[in-house]
C-alpha positions as CSV (number, residue, x, y, z in Angstrom):
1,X,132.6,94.3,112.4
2,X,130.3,94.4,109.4
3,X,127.3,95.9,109.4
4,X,126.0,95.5,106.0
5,X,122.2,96.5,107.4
6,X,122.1,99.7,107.6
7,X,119.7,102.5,108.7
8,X,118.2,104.5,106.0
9,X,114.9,105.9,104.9
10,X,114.1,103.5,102.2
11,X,114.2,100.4,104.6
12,X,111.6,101.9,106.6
13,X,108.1,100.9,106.3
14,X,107.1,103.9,103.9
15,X,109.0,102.5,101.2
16,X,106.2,99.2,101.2
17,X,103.8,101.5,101.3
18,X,104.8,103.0,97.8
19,X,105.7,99.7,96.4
20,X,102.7,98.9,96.7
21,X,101.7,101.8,94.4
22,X,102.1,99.3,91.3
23,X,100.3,96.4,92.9
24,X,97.4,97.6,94.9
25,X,94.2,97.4,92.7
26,X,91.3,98.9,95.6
27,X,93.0,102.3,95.6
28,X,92.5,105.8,94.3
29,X,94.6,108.4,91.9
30,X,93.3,111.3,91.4
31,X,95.2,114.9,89.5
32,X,92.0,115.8,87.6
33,X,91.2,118.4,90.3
34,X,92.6,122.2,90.3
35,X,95.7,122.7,92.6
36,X,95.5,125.0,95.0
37,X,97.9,125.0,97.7
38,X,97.7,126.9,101.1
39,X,93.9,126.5,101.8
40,X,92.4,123.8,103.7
41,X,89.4,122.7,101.7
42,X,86.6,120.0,103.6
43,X,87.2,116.6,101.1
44,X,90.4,117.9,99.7
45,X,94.3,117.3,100.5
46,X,96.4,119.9,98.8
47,X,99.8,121.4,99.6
48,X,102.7,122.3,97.7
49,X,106.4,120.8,96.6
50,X,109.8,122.2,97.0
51,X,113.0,121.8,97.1
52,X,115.7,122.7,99.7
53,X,116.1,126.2,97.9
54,X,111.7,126.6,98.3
55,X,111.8,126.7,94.5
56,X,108.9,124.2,93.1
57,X,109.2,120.0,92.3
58,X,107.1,118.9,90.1
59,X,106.7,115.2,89.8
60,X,106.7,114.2,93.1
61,X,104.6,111.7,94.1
62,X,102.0,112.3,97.1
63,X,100.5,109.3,99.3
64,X,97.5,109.9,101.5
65,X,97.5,106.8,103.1
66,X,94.6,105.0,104.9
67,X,95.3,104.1,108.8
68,X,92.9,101.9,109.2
69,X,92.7,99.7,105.5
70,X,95.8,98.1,104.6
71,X,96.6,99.0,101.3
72,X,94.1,101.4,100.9
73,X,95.6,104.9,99.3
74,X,95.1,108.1,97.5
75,X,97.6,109.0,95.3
76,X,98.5,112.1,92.8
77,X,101.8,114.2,92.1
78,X,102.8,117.9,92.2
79,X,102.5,119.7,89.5
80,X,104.6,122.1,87.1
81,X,103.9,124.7,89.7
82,X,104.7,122.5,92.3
83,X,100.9,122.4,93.9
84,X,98.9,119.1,94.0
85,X,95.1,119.1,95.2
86,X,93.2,116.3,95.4
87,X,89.3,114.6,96.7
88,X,89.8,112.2,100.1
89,X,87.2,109.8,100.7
90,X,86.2,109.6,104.4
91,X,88.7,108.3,106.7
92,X,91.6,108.8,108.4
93,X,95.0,109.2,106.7
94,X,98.6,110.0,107.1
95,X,100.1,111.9,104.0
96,X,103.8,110.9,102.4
97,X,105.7,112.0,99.5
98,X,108.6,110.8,97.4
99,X,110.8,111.9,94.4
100,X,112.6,110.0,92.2
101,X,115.9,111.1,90.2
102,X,118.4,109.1,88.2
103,X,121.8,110.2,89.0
104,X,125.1,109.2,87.8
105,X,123.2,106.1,86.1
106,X,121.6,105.0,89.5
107,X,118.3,105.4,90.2
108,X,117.0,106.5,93.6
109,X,113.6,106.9,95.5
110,X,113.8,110.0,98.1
111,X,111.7,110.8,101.2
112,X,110.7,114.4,101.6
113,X,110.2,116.4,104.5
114,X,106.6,116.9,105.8
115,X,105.3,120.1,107.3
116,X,102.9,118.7,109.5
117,X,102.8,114.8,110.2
118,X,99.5,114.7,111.9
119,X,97.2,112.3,110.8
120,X,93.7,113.9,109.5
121,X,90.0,112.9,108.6
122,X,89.6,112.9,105.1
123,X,86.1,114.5,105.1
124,X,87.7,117.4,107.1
125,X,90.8,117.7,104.7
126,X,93.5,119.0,105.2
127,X,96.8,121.2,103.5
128,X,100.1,119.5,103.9
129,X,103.5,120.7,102.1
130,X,106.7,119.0,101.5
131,X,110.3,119.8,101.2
132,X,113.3,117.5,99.3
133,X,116.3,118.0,101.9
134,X,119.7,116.3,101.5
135,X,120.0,116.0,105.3
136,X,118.0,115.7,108.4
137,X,116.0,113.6,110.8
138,X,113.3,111.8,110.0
139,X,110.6,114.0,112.0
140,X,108.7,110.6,112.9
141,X,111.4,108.3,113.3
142,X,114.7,108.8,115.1
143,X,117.7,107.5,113.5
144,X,116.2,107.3,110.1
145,X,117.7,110.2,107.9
146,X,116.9,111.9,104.4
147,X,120.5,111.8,103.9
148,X,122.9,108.8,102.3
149,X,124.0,106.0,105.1
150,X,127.7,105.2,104.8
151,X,129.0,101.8,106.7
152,X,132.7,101.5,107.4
153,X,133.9,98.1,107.3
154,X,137.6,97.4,108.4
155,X,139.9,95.0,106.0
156,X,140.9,91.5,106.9
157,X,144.1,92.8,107.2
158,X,144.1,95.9,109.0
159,X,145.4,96.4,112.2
160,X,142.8,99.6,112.7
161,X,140.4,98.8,115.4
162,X,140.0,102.2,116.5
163,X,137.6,103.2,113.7
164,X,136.0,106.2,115.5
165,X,139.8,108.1,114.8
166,X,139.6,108.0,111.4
167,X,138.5,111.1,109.7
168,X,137.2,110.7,106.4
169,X,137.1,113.7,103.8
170,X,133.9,113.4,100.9
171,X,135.0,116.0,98.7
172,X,132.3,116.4,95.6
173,X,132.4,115.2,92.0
174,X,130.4,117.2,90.5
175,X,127.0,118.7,91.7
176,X,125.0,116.5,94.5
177,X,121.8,115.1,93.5
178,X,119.5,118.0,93.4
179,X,122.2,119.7,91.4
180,X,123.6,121.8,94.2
181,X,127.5,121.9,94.4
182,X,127.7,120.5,97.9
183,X,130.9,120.9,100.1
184,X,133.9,119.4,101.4
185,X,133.1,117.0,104.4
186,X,135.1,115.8,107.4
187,X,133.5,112.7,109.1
188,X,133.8,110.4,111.6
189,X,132.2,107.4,112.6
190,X,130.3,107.4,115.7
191,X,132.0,106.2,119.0
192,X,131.9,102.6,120.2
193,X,128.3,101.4,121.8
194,X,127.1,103.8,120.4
195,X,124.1,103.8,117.4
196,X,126.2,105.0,114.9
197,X,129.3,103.4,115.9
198,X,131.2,101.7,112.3
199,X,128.8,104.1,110.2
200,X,128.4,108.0,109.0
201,X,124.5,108.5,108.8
202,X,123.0,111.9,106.6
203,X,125.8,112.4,104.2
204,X,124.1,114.1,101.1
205,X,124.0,112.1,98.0
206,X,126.3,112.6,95.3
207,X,129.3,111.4,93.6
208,X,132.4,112.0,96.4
209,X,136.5,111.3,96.3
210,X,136.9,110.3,100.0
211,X,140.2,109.9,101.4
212,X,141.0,108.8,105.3
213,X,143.4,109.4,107.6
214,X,143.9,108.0,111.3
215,X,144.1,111.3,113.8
216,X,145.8,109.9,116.5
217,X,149.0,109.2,114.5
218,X,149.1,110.6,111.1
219,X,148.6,107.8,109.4
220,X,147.3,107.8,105.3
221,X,144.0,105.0,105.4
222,X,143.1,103.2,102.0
223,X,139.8,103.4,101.6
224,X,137.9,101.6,98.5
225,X,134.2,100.2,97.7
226,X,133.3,97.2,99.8
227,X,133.8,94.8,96.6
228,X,136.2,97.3,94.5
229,X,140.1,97.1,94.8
230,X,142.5,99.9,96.5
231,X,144.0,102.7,94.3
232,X,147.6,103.9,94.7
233,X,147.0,107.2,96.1
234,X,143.9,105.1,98.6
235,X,141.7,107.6,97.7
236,X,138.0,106.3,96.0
237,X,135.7,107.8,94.1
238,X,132.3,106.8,94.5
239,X,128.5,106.9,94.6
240,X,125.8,105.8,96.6
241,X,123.7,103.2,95.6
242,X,120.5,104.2,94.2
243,X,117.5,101.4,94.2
244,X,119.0,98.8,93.2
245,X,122.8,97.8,95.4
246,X,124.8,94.6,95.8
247,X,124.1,94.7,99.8
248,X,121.3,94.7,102.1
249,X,120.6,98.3,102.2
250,X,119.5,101.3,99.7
251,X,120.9,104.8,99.3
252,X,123.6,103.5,101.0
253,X,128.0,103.1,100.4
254,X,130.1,100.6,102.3
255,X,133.5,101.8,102.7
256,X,136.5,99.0,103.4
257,X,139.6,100.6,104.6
258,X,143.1,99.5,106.0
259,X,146.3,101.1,106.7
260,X,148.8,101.7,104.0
């Protein structure tokens, strides 16, 4: 069964939200005040940016947005140090942040992880930090993932209706997006009736060689791009799709596979 809609962070509702960063004209931006992360500060929101190794991120974009206006924002990004600080008008607001990185030629917007997810009053202020992870849980939103969504669509021609006993190896290409190495991965899909039957949700981006193989008897699966063509060893080599993707769906891969 295809399934070419698939869950992933940059479907959600928080991705309109910073689209709108380019077309809303009543909102704020603010970076002209002094950073200073780790002290709550009455009219301020400040906090800091890292990444999974709690080393600094520059560049990120942070969204303190209004819960009552629609389309009604503060915006301002980390800086060198990692720290962003910046004046809230009264209200209350929810903050977000995002990161973008061009990898492999793709472009791709990225979710980070939130300390807190409270709302807060703007006159009160408040101090909320972010992490960039590769994997995990939306904290807000079950089944929504900071991790790469991978839908597995069977062949016209294969017989394989048992998708749940393939295991499929992602072996990396290189380093993942935030430049780590990664490692080796054996996956499954989920099992039938199940959310996550016909997909593998939270697989780190990065460029992967993935090869298949059906459990039960041994059997070498073809696996290949959902509009590329088989190689002879059925191995493929691919990357997720950034921003911009062919399907309905954004840091995503769909995988076709059949029997040999």
């Amino acid at each position: 069964m295809n399934n070419l809609l698939p869950i992933s962070r940059t479907t959600t509702a928080l991705s309109f939200i910073f689209a709108g960063l380019v077309v809303c004209a009543g909102c704020s931006k603010s970076g002209s005040d002094e950073p200073q992360a780790g002290k709550q500060t009455a009219g301020y929101l400040s906090g800091r940016v890292t990444d999974a190794q709690g080393k600094a991120l520059p560049g990120a974009t942070i969204l303190a947005d209004n819960l009552l206006f629609y389309n009604s924002y503060v915006e301002t990004s980390s800086d060198a140090n990692g720290n962003y600080r910046v004046k809230m008008p009264t209200g209350s607001y929810r903050a977000l942040a995002q990161i973008k990185r061009t990898y492999n030629g793709k472009k791709y917007t990225l979710d980070l992880k939130p300390d807190h997810t409270e709302a807060f009053a703007g006159d009160a202020g408040a101090v909320r930090n972010f992490q960039w992870q590769l994997t995990g849980e939306d904290p807000e939103q079950s089944g929504l993932f900071y991790g790469g969504d991978v839908t597995l669509d069977k062949d016209i021609m294969s017989e394989l209706y048992d998708v749940e006993n393939i295991e499929f190896t992602f072996t990396p290409v290189g380093p993942l997006i935030d430049g780590s190495a990664g490692q080796t991965l054996k996956l499954k899909s989920g099992e039938p009736r199940t959310e996550f039957y016909g997909r593998i949700p939270d697989v780190p981006i990065g460029r992967y060689k993935i090869t298949a193989v059906h459990k039960p008897t041994g059997t070498v699966v073809m696996v290949k791009n959902k509009n590329g063509t088989y190689s002879a060893d059925g191995s493929a080599t691919l990357d997720f799709y950034g921003e911009t993707s062919p399907w309905a769906c954004t840091n995503c891969m769909i995988l076709e596979y059949k029997e040999r």
